[in-house]
N, C-alpha and C positions, 0 to 999 in steps of 0.2 A: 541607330544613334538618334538621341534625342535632339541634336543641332541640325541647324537647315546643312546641307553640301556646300563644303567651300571651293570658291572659284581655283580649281586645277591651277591656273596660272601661277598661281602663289606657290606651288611644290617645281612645277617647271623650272623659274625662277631661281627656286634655294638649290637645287640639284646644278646647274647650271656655276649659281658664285663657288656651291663648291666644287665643281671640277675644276672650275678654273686656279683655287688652289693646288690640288695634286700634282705630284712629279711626271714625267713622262712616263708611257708604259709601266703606268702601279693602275689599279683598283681599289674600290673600298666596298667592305661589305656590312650591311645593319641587320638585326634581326629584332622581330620582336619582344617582349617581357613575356617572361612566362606566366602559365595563369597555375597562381599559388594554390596547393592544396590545407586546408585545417584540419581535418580528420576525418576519418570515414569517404563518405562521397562529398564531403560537402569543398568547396573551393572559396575562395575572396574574389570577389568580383574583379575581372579583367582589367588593367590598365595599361594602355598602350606607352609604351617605350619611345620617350619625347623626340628621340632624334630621326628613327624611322617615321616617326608621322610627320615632324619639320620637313623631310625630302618628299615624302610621299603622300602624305594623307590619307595613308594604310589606317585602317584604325582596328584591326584583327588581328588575333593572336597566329604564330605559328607562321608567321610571314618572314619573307628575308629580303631584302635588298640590295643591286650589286651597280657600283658605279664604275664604268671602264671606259672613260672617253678617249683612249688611242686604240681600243678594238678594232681590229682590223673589220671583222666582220659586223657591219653596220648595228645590225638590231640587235647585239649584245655589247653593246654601249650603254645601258640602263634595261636592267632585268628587273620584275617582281618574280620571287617564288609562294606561291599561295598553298593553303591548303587546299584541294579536292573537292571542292560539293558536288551533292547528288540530294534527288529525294529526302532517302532517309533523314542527311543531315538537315535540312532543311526541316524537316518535318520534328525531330529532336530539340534542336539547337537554335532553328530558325535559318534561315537563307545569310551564306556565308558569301562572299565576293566569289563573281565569275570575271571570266576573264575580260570581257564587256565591260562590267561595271568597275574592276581596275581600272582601265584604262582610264574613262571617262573620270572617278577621281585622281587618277594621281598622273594624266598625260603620258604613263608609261605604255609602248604597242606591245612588246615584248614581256609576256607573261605568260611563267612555266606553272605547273603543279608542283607541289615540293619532292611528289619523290623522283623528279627527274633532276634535284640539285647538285648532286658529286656528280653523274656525268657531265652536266654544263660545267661544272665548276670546272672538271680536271680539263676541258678544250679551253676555257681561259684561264686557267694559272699557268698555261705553257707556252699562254702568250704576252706575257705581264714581266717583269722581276719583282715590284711591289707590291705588297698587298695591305692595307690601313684597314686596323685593327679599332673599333670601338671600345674604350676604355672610360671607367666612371673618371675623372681627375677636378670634379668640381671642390670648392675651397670648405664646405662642408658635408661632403660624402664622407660616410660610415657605414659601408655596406659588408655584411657578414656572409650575406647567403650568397650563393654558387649563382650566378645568373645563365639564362641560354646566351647569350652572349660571349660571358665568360667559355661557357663550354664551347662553344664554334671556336672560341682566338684558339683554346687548346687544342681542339681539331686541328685546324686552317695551319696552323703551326708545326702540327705531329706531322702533316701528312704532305707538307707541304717545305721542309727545314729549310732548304737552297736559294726561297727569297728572302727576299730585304721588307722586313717590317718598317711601319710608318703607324703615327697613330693622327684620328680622324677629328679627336678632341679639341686640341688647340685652334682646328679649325671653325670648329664648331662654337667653340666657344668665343669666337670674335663674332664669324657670323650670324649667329642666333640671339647675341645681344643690341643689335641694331635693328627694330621690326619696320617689317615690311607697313604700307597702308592696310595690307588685309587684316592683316594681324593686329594693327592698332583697331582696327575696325570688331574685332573679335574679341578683344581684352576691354575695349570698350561695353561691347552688350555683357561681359560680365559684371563689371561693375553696375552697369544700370539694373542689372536683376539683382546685386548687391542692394543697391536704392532701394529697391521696392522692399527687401526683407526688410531692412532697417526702418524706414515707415511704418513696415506692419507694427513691427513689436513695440514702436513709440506709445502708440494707442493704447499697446497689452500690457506691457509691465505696468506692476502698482505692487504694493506691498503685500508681503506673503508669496507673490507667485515664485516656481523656482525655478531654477537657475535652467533644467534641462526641456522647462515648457518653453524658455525663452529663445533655446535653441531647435526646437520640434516648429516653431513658429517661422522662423529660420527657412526650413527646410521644407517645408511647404508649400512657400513662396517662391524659393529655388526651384523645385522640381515642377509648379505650377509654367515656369517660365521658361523648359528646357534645358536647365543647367541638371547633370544629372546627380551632383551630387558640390559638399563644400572642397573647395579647394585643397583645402589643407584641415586638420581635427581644429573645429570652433575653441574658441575660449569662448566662456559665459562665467565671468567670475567677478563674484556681490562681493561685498564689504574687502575683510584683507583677505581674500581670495586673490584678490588683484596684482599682489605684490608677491604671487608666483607666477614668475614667468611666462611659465609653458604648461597654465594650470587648466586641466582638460577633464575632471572630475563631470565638472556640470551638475550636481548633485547634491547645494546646497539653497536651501530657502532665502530668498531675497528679504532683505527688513527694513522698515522704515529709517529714514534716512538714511541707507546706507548708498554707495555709488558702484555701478555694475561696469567693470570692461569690459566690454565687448570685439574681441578680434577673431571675424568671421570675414569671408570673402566665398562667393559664388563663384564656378567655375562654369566654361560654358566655351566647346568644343574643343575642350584641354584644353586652353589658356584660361590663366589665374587672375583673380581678382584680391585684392587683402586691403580689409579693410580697417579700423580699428574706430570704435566711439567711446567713451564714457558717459551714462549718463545719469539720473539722479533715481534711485526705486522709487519715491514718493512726487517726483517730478519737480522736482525744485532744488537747486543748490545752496546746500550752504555757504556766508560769504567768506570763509574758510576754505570750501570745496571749487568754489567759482575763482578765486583768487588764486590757486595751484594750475586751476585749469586755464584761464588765460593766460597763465605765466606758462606752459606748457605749448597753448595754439601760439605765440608770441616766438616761440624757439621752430614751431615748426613753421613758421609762416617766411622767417628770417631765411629757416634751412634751406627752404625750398627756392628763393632765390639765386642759391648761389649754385642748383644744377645747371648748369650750362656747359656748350662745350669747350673742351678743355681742363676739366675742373679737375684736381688730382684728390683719389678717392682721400686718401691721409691726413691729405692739408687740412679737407672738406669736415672730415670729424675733429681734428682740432679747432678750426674758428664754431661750429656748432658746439663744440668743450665749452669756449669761452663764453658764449650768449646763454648754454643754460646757469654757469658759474654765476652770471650776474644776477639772473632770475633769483636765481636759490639764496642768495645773497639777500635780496630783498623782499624774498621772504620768510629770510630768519631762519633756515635751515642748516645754512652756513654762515659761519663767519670769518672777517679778516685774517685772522690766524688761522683757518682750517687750509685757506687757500697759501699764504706765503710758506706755512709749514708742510706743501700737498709733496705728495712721490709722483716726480712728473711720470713713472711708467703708471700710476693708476692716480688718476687726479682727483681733487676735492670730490667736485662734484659725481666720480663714479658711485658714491655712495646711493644718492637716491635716483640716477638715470647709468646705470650698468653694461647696457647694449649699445650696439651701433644704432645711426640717424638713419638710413637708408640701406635697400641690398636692391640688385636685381631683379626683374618681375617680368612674365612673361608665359610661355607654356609650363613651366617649374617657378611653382610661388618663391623660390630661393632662385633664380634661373641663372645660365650662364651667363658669365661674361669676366674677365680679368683685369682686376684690380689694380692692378699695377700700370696699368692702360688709362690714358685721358677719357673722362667723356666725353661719347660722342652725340652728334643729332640725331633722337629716335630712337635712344635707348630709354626706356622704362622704369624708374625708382620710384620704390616706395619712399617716404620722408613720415617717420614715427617716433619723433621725441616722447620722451614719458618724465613723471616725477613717481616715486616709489615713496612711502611714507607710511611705515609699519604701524608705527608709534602711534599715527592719527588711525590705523584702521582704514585706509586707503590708498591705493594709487591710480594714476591719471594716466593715458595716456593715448593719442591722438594719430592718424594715418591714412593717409593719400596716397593715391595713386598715380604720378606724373610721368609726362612724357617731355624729355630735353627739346627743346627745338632752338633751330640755328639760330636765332636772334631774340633773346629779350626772355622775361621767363618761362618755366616749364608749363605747360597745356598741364591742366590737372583732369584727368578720367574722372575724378569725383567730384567735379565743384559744383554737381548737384545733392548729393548727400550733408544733410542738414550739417554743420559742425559748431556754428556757434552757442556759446550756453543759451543768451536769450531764446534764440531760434528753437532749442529742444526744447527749453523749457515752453514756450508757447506749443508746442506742438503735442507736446505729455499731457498740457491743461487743456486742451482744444475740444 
């Protein structure tokens, strides 16, 4: 791995708050993401399976996890199953975890080789009644393919009818939205490898360059710094490129005058960074462009405010409804009548800001946590108001990185990344 080794304590820890959820005599079991094949010999590069690495800081494929803290017999009270190295693989594939170097990342003593896992398993499933089952249940999962995962619950299940299923989700999903110091510590060096790309390409863009040098720029910087790769597929999108979405083309020529989004974030030892700028190709705004774009920082500056704990997520995006409503207002986007006559399920202003203010963030740029739940201290939000504006050939929009804390406002990860216009603009003419 291209990240230094994170302090073990931090997987101790999370293994730990979750037992302490579990029923008596049940177990839970995680395994890793499979590594996808494209065609032929060729594969998509590995990605470890966020909740095996939250307990463990496994970060190899082909691993399994087992948590059983009423085991009667001591050391299988927290198992790893690994794959087998030897030579060859090493020599092949590169040096794969022994059972030494398990330990020392992820605290656990007890580590089998994989093919000794149905025997272990069947001495504790006959000592268990429950067994918690890993299931996707995040609020935007859309997953098609068959995962390893999937296939073990269907094992674990076939083979196994007579216990009492539990699922490991719910839990996970409170405790992995509340991060640790380590973990703030790690989401942090992502973002500041975030900084540094954004910097670079200050300097770079000018007119004519395109849109995928400005992401290749990006990525340079990222991997210069240990992050192995972007969080999530970049946006790099010039003119009204901006006003899609989830526009990942990257493949269009920058032009004079026009304004570039930029929503890219550096990752950096699986936690995410997401970051979003907009800023001028010729390095200057128009007072047009600069006036959308304050009226933008102005909504998220308000937003950000009001994460604190206790906040209820619902409420949170209606009073942000209301402060971009006024912005848009006075700047002529809306009018009197668009708002008295709006459809409260989709209001005025959904026209030019369509998305939510904030989501989750953490080891998953979209990460757990449930909605319907107060915020708490030490959960993670992004805050990305936008203004969308076809018509003009542009849209705007703006994004931090924050963390709740108990009292007074949220710690912003980013309040080093340049975000006022003046500021880029001094920084583009520099």
């Amino acid at each position: 791995m291209k990240y230094h080794q994170i302090n073990a304590n931090l997987f101790v820890k999370n293994r730990r708050n979750f037992a302490n959820k579990m029923t008596s005599k049940s177990l839970a079991v995680f395994n890793s993401n499979d590594t996808y094949p494209i065609s032929a010999d060729s594969t998509m590069p590995f990605e470890q399976h966020r909740d095996i690495f939250y307990l463990s800081g496994v970060d190899q494929e082909e691993s399994i996890l087992v948590l059983f803290p009423d085991c009667p017999k001591e050391k299988h009270r927290e198992i790893l199953f690994l794959k087998e190295t030897n030579e060859h693989i090493a020599i092949w594939e590169g040096e794969k975890l022994t059972k030494e170097k398990a330990f020392e990342t992820s605290g656990i003593k007890t580590v089998y080789w994989l093919q000794d896992m149905e025997k272990i398993m069947f001495e504790i499933m006959t000592q268990c009644d429950t067994v918690y089952i890993n299931t996707n249940e995040h609020y935007r999962a859309n997953v098609e393919t068959e995962t390893r995962e999937d296939r073990f619950t269907k094992w674990i299940k076939d083979k196994y009818p007579a216990h009492s299923v539990a699922k490991s989700n719910p839990i996970l999903q409170r405790l992995r939205s509340v991060k640790d110091p380590i973990e703030l510590d790690l989401i942090q060096q992502a973002c500041d490898i975030t900084e540094k790309g954004f910097r670079r390409i200050l300097s770079f863009v000018k007119p004519d360059v395109w849109e995928f040098e400005i992401e290749a720029e990006f990525m340079h910087e990222f991997l210069r710094n240990r992050s192995k790769k972007f969080a999530y597929t970049p946006i790099v999108a010039s003119g009204n490129n901006a006003n899609v979405l989830h526009y990942i083309e990257n493949n269009q020529q920058c032009k004079a005058g026009d304004l570039i989004l930029l929503d890219v974030g550096a990752e950096y030892a699986n936690y995410s960074s997401d970051m979003t700028r907009t800023i001028p190709v010729s390095g200057r705004f128009t007072d047009r462009q600069k006036a959308v774009y304050n009226a933008v920082l102005n909504v998220k500056n308000e937003a950000t405010k009001m994460l604190i704990p206790g906040t209820d997520w619902a409420e949170y995006h209606a009073e942000v409804g209301k402060i971009m409503t006024s912005e848009l207002l006075n700047l002529g986007l809306l009018n009197k009548a668009d708002v008295q006559n709006e459809d409260s399920e989709w209001p005025a202003y959904k026209k030019y800001f369509m998305h939510g203010t904030s989501h989750h963030m953490g080891l998953d740029t979209h990460d757990y946590g449930i909605l319907t739940e107060p915020m708490q201290e030490n959960m993670v939000f992004t805050v990305e108001p936008a203004i969308y504006i076809p018509k003009e050939g542009f849209g705007i929009r703006l994004e931090d990185d924050v963390v709740i804390q108990k009292t007074g406002v949220p710690f912003n990860l980013m309040k080093n990344i340049p975000l006022e216009a003046d500021e880029i603009e001094d920084l583009m003419n520099s």
